[in-house]
MARLOBA-312072 format. One record per residue (C-alpha): residue number from 1; x negated, y negated, z negated. Coordinates in Angstrom, 3 decimals. Example, Ala and Ser with C-alpha at 12.3 -4.5 7.8 and 13.67 -1.06 7.14 Angstrom:
<recs>
> 1 -12.300 4.500 -7.800
> 2 -13.670 1.060 -7.140
</recs>
This chain:
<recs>
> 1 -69.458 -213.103 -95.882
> 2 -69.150 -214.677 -92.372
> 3 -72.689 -216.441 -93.029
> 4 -74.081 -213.187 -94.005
> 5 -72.646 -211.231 -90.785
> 6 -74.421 -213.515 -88.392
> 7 -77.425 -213.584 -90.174
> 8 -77.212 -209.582 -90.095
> 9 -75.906 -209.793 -86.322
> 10 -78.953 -212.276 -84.937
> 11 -81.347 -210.120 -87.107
> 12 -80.040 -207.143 -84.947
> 13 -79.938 -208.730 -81.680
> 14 -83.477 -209.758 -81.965
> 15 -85.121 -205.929 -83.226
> 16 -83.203 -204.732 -81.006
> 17 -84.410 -205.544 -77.142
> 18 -87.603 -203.787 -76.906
> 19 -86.807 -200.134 -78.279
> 20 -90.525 -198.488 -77.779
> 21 -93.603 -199.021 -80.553
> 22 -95.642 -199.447 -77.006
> 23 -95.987 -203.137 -76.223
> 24 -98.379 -202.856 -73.690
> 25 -97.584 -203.364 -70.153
> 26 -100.361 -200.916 -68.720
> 27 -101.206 -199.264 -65.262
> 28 -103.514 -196.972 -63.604
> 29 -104.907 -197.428 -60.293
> 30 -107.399 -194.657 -58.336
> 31 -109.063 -195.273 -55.162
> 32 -110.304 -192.515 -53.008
> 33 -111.754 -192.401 -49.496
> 34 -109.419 -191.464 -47.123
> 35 -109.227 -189.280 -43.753
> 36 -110.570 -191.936 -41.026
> 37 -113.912 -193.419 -41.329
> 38 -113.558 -196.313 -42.576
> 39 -110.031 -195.586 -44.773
> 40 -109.340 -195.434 -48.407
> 41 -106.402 -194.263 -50.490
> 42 -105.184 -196.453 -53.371
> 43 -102.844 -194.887 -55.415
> 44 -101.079 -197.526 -58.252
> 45 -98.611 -197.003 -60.878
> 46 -97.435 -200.301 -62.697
> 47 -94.114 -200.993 -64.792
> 48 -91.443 -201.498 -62.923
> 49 -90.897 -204.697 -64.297
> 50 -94.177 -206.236 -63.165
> 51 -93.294 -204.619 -59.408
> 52 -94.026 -207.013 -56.394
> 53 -94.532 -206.511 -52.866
> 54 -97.191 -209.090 -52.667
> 55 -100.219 -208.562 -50.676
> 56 -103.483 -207.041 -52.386
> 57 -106.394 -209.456 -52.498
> 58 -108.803 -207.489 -50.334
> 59 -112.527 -207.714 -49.467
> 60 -113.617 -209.488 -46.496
> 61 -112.944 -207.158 -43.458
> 62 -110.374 -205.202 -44.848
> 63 -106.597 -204.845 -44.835
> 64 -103.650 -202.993 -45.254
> 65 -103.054 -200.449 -43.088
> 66 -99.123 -198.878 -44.464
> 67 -97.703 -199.007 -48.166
> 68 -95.279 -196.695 -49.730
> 69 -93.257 -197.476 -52.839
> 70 -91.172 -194.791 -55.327
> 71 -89.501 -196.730 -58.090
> 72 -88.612 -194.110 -60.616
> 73 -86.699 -195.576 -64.307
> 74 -89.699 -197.308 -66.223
> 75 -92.287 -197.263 -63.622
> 76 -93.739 -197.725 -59.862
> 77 -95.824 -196.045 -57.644
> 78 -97.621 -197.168 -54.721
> 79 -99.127 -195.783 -52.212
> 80 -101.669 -197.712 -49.469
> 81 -103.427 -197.285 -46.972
> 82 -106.892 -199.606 -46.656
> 83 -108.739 -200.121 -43.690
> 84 -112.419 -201.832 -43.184
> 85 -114.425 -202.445 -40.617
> 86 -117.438 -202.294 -42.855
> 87 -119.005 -200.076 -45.637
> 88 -118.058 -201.217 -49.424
> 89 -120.339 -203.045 -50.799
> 90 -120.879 -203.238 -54.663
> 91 -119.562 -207.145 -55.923
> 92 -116.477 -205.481 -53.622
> 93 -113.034 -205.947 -55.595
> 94 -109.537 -205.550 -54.639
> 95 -107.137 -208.004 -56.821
> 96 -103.923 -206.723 -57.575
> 97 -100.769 -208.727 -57.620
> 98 -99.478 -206.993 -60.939
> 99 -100.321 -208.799 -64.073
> 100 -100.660 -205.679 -66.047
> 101 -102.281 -206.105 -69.678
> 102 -104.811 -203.054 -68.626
> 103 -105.341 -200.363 -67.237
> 104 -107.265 -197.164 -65.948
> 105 -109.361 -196.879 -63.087
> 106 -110.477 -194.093 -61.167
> 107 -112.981 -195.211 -58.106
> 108 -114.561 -192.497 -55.548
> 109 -114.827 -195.108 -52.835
> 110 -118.581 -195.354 -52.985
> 111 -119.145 -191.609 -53.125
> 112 -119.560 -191.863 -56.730
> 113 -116.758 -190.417 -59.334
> 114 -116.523 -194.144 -61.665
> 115 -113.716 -194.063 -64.488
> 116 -113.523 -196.668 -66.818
> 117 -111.100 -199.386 -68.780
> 118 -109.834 -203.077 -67.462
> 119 -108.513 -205.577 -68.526
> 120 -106.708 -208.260 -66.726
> 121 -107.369 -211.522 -65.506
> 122 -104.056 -213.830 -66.236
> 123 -101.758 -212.649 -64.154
> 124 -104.260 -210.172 -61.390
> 125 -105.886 -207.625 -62.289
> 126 -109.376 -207.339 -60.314
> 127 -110.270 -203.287 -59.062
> 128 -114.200 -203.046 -59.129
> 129 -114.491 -200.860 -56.156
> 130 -117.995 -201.543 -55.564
> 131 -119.263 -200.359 -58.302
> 132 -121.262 -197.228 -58.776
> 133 -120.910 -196.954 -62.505
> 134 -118.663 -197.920 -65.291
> 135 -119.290 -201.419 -66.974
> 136 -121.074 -201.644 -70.179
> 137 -120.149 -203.651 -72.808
> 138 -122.044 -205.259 -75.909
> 139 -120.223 -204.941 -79.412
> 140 -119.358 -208.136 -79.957
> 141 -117.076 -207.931 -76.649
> 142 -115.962 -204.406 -78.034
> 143 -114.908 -206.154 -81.327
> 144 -113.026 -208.445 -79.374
> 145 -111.295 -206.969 -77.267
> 146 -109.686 -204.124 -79.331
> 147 -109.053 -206.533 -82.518
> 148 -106.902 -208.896 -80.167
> 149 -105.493 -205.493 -78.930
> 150 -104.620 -204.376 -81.940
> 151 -103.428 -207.607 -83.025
> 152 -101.215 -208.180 -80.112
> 153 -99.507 -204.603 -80.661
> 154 -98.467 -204.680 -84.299
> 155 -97.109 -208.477 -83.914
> 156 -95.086 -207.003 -80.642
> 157 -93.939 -203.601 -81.736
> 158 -90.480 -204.431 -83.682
> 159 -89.986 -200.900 -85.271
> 160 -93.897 -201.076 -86.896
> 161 -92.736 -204.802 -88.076
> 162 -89.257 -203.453 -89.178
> 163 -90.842 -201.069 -91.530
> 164 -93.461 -202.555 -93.118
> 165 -90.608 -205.728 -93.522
> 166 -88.767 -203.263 -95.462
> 167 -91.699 -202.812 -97.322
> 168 -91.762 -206.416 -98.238
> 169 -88.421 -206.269 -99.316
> 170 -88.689 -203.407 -101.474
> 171 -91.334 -204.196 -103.594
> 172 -93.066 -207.088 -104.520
> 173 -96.914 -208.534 -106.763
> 174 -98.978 -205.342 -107.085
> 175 -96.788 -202.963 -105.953
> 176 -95.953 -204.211 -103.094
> 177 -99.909 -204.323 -102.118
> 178 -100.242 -200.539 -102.976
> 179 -97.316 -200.059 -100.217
> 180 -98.878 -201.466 -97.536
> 181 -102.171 -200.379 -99.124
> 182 -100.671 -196.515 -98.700
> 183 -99.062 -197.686 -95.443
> 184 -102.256 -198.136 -93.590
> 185 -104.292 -195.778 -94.916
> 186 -101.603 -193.139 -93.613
> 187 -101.499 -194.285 -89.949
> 188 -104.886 -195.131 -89.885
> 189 -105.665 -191.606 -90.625
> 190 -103.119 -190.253 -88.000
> 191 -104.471 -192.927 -85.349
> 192 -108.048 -191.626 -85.758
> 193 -106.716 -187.734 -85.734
> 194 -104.569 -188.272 -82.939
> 195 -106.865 -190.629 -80.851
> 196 -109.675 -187.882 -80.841
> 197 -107.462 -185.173 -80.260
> 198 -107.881 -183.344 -83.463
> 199 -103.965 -183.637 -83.872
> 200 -101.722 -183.208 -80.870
> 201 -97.667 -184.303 -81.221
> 202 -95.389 -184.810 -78.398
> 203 -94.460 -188.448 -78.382
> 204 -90.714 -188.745 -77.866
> 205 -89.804 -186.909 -80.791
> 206 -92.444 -188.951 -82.734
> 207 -90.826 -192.318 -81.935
> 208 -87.143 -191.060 -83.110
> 209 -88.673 -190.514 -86.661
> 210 -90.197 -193.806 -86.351
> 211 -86.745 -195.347 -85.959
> 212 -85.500 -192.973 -88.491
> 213 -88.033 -194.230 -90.842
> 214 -86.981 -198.084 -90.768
> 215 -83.387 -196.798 -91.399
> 216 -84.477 -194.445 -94.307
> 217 -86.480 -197.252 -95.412
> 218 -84.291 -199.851 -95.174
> 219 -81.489 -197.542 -97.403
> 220 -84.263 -197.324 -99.789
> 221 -84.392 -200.701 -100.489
> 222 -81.217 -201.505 -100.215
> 223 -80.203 -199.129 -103.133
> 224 -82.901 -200.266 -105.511
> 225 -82.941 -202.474 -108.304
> 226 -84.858 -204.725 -109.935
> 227 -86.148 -202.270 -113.028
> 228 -86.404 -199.533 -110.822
> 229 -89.961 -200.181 -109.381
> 230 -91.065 -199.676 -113.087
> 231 -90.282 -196.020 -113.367
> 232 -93.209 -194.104 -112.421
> 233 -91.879 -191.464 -111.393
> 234 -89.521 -193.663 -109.049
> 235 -93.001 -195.757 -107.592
> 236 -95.103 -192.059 -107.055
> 237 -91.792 -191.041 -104.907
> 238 -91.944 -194.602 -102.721
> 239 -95.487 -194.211 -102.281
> 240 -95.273 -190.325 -100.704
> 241 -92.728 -191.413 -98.927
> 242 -94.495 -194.665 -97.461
> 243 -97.950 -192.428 -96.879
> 244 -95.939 -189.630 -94.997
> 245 -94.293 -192.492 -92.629
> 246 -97.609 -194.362 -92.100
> 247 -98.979 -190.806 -90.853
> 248 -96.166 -190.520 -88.333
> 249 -96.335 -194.844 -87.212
> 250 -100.261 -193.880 -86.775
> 251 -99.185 -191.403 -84.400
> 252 -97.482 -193.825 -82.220
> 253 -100.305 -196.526 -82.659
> 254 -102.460 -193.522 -81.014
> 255 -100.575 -193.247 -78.534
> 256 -100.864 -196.807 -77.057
> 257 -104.969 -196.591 -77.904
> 258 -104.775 -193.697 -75.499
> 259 -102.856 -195.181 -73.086
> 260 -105.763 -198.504 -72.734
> 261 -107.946 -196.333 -71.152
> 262 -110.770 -196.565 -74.042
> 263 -114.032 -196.019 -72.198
> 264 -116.157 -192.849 -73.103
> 265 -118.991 -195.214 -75.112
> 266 -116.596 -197.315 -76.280
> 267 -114.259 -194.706 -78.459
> 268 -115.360 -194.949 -81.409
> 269 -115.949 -198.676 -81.559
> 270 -112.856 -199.360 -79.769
> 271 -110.659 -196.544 -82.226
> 272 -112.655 -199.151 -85.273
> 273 -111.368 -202.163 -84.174
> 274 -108.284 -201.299 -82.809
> 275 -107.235 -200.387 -85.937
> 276 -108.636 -203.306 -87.599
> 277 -106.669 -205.306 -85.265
> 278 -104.008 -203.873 -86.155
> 279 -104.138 -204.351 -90.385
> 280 -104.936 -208.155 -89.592
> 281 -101.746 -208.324 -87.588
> 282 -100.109 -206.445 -89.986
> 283 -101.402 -208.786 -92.549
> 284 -100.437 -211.863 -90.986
> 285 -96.621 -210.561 -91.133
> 286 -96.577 -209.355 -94.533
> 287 -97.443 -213.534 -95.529
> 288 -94.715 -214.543 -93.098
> 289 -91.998 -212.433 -94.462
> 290 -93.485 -213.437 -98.164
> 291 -93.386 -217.131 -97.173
> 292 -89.796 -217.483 -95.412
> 293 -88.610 -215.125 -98.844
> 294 -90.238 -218.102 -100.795
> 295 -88.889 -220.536 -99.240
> 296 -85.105 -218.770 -98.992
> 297 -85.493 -218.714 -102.999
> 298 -85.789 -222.674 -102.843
> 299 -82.782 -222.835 -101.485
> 300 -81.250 -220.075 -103.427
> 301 -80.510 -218.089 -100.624
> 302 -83.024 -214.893 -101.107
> 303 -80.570 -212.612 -101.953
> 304 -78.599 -212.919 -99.004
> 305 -81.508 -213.725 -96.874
> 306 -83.046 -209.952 -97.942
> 307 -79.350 -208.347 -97.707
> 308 -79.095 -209.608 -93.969
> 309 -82.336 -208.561 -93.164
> 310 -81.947 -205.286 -94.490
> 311 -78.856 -204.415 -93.013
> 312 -80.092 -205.317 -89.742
> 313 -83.158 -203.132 -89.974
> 314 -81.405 -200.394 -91.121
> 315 -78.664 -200.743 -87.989
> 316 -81.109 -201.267 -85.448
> 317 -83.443 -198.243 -86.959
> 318 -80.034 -195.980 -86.409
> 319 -79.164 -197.057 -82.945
> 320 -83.174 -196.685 -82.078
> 321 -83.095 -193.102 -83.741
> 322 -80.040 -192.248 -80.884
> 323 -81.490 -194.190 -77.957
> 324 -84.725 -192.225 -78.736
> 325 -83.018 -189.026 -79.307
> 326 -80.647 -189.132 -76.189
> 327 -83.763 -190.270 -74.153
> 328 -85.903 -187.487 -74.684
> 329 -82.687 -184.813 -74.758
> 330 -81.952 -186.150 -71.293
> 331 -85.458 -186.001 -69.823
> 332 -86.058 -182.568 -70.751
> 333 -82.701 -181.542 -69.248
</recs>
């Protein structure tokens, strides 16, 4: 029993630091001409974790002229003040200190309204400023990007992971494929509604029933025996179930797609692989979970290998559900 609460307690401790489906650390930067010839306005919001007072890299002939900072709970704002003693020119850049994973950018300093996605650069991020309109990209760089996007969100975001482990450890062989099958064509369907704005949910709310899906999910599985995945009427009720979740964990995938700053020309392409991205890393988990099972069962200790892991889930999916719930109640007071 002591063996078992550990492996429940480290299994909790490690679902449990980041508490949001959004892995992404993103920001959005706009840069504006400002009042004196000469001037421009560069307005940045970044997460407060990756905050730093370190100097922009600016053009030649340009510096900082006064910077304001307002911290608020999750992210930062600054406010500066750029002064040249020249006119922009267009292989003009400003490097940011902030190693942000992306972000959007809004330039008017040319004269010229350009919008359009970055990416960063290790740990800068480089501001086109120069430029007079929004970078094209082949496919191929498309592809890319938004796979390794998508990849990188489902391997980070613990309450996707924690469901679809559930999944694993509910069902297993054919079933188990139809699961994850039903799984992702549900939030793929609610990604593509909600990316193109067809569907419109507030998110908050949308990530408690995330966390309250893990927990509901995790009970599921819990409760269930071995002959009960052979009553059909018992597999059609798991699979509405799974399809009506994967609608509302596409939801919150949307969300972060949003959030990236997809480029007009690049929506549709970028909504594709993005979600491919995002089955692949989903894919790659599903074998992990299979493998360390497999191996567990060579040691004999499956059973309470998938009993720890289940009671963690389900624990960590309630305390998400309140930290979710309490978070949104107290912003909209």
């Amino acid at each position: 029993m002591l063996r078992h609460a550990l492996l429940i307690l480290l299994l909790a401790l490690g679902f449990s630091a980041p508490a949001r489906a959004d892995v992404f650390l993103l920001g959005d930067f706009t840069i504006q001409q400002g009042m004196e010839p000469g001037s421009f306005d560069l307005s940045a919001s970044v997460p407060s974790v990756l905050a730093s007072d370190k100097p922009l890299g600016l053009p030649d002939g340009c510096h900082e002229a006064s910077r304001d900072k307002l911290t608020e709970s999750v992210m930062t704002r600054y406010s500066i003040t750029i002064a040249c003693d020249r006119s922009i020119r267009a292989d003009d850049a400003i490097v940011t200190p902030w190693p942000v994973d992306g972000a959007t950018f809004l330039s008017t300093a040319t004269g010229v309204r350009v919008q359009q996605a970055l990416q960063s650069d290790g740990d800068s991020l480089s501001l086109p400023i120069g430029e007079v309109a929004a970078r094209s990209r082949t496919l191929p760089q498309v592809a890319v990007e938004y796979t390794w996007q998508g990849i990188v969100h489902i391997l980070g975001g613990w309450d996707h992971l924690a469901f679809v482990l559930c999944l694993c450890l509910l069902a297993r062989g054919r079933f188990l494929l139809l699961l994850v099958t039903t799984f992702t064509i549900g939030h793929s369907l609610s990604l593509a509604l909600a990316f193109f704005d067809i569907v419109k949910v507030p998110v908050p709310p949308v990530e408690a029933v995330i966390a309250l899906s893990i927990a509901f999910m995790a009970r599921e599985a819990i409760r269930a025996r071995g002959d009960d995945m052979s009553d059909p009427h018992r597999r059609c009720r798991q699979l509405a179930v799974v399809a009506g979740f994967g609608l509302l964990h596409g939801l919150g995938f949307a969300t972060v797609l949003r959030e990236l700053g997809v480029a007009p020309g690049e929506r549709l392409s970028g909504l594709l692989f993005f979600n491919g991205g995002v089955e692949l890393g989903q894919l790659i988990f599903v074998l992990c979970v299979l493998a360390v099972m497999k191996l567990a069962s060579l040691f004999d200790y499956d059973r309470p290998v998938r009993q720890a892991a289940l009671y963690g889930a389900g624990i960590v999916g309630c305390f998400w559900v309140f930290e979710r719930v309490i978070g949104f109640t107290v912003g909209a007071a």
